[in-house]
C-alpha positions, 0 to 999 in steps of 0.5 A, a space after each residue: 529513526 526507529 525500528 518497526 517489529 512485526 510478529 508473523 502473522 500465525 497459519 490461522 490468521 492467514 487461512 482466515 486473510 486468504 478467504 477474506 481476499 477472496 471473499 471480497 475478489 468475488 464481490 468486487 471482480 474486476 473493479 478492485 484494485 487491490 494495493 495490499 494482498 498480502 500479509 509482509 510486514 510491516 502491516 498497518 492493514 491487512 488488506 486494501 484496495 480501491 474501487 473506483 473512488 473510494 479506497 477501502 483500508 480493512 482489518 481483521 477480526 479473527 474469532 476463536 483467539 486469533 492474534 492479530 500481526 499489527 495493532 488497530 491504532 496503527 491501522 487507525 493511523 493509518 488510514 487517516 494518513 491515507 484518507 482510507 476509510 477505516 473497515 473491520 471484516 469479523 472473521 468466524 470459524 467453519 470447519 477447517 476455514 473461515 467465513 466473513 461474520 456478516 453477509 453482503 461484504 461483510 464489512 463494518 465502520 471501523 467507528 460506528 460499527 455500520 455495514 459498508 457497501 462499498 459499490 454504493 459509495 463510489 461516485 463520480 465525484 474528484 477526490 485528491 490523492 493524498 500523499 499515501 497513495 502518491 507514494 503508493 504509486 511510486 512504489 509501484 513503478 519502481 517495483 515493476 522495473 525490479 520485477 521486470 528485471 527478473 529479480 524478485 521483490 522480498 517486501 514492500 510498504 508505501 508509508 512515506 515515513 518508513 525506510 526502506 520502501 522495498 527489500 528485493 533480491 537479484 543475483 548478487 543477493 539482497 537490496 534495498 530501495 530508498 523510495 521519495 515521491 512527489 507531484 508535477 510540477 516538481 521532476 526529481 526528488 531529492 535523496 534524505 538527509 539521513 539516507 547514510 543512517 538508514 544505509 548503516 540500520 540496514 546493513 546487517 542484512 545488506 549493503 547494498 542499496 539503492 535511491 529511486 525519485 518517482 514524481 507524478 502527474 495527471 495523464 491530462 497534463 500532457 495534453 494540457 495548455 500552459 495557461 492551466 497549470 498542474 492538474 491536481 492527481 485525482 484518484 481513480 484517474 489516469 496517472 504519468 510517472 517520471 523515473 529515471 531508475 534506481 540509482 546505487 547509494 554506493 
């Protein structure tokens, strides 16, 4: 276990973020499905989403000696991890905002530095999920229970190797969300073997938290005979979420 420290990201740098989200909302309309829109630490990118099935990881370059809040190797990582591909969106100055570098979407290979058109490489093709974006999806599901409940989610990060999952607060005060996922066949995860070390590192802020088991499937598995086993989860698919809801670590 090790702590991940964060700089806030300055006002600057989130006048520029906010005109790349909307730059690129109006680009994409309704076929993004944006997975990070915004900017709570930790942060590996600052924005991403999915369209269709290709999921697009984006950092970005603030011109004028704005800093960024998170590293481009983390970024890097984690993409890999995610098996995002890995774009860069320069930002330039225009009076009291900012403006993409670049026209069309304004986004370059992170590595060759080439334009990306996102529309023109979705395609038809099954792409598995990598265990990110399983663990992004659980996430999901449970922060909707928490949220649905009328509490309120301070933060959360989908990183399967970074605890806790969520941060949220309800009447009594602050809580945190140990989040573990997984695939069908599988039907409940089990809690860590550290849990009690990632209980104590949160303590000063609260005592109170909670376990969530999140496993998915593929929608077609319901309808599925025996003979085919488990579908693999195919990104852009339809997916089925077992959760049985947060359960008290104390």
């Amino acid at each position: 276990m090790y702590e991940v420290s964060q700089a806030p990201a300055d006002a600057r740098f989130h006048a520029a973020w906010q005109a790349a989200g909307q730059h690129l909302q109006r680009l994409g309309g309704d076929g993004i499905s944006w997975l990070r829109a915004d900017l709570n630490p930790p942060l590996a990118e600052h924005l991403s989403f999915r369209l269709g099935n290709q999921l697009i990881f984006v950092y970005l370059q603030v011109a004028g000696g704005v800093q960024s809040p998170s590293s481009k190797q983390l970024f890097l990582t984690a993409c890999k991890e995610a098996t995002a591909l890995a774009a860069v969106m320069p930002m330039e100055p225009v009076g009291r905002t900012f403006q993409p570098a670049y026209g069309g979407w304004g986004l370059r290979d992170a590595l060759t530095q080439a334009a990306i058109d996102p529309p023109s490489l979705v395609s038809d093709a099954k792409i598995e999920m990598s265990d990110w974006e399983v663990h992004d999806f659980a996430i999901q599901i449970v922060t909707s229970q928490i949220e649905s409940a009328g509490n309120t989610v301070l933060s959360k990060q989908p990183s399967p190797h970074i605890d806790p999952s969520i941060w949220f607060k309800d009447r009594q005060g602050p809580a945190f969300v140990v989040v573990r996922s997984g695939r069908f066949p599988l039907s409940d995860m089990p809690k860590p073997d550290n849990i009690s070390e990632i209980a104590a590192s949160c303590a000063r802020l609260s005592r109170r938290g909670f376990f969530a088991s999140v496993t998915a499937a593929n929608a077609e598995q319901q309808t599925a005979s025996s003979s085919r086993g488990s579908i693999p989860l195919f990104r852009g698919h339809g997916l089925i979420a077992r959760f049985a809801g947060l359960e008290p670590l104390q």
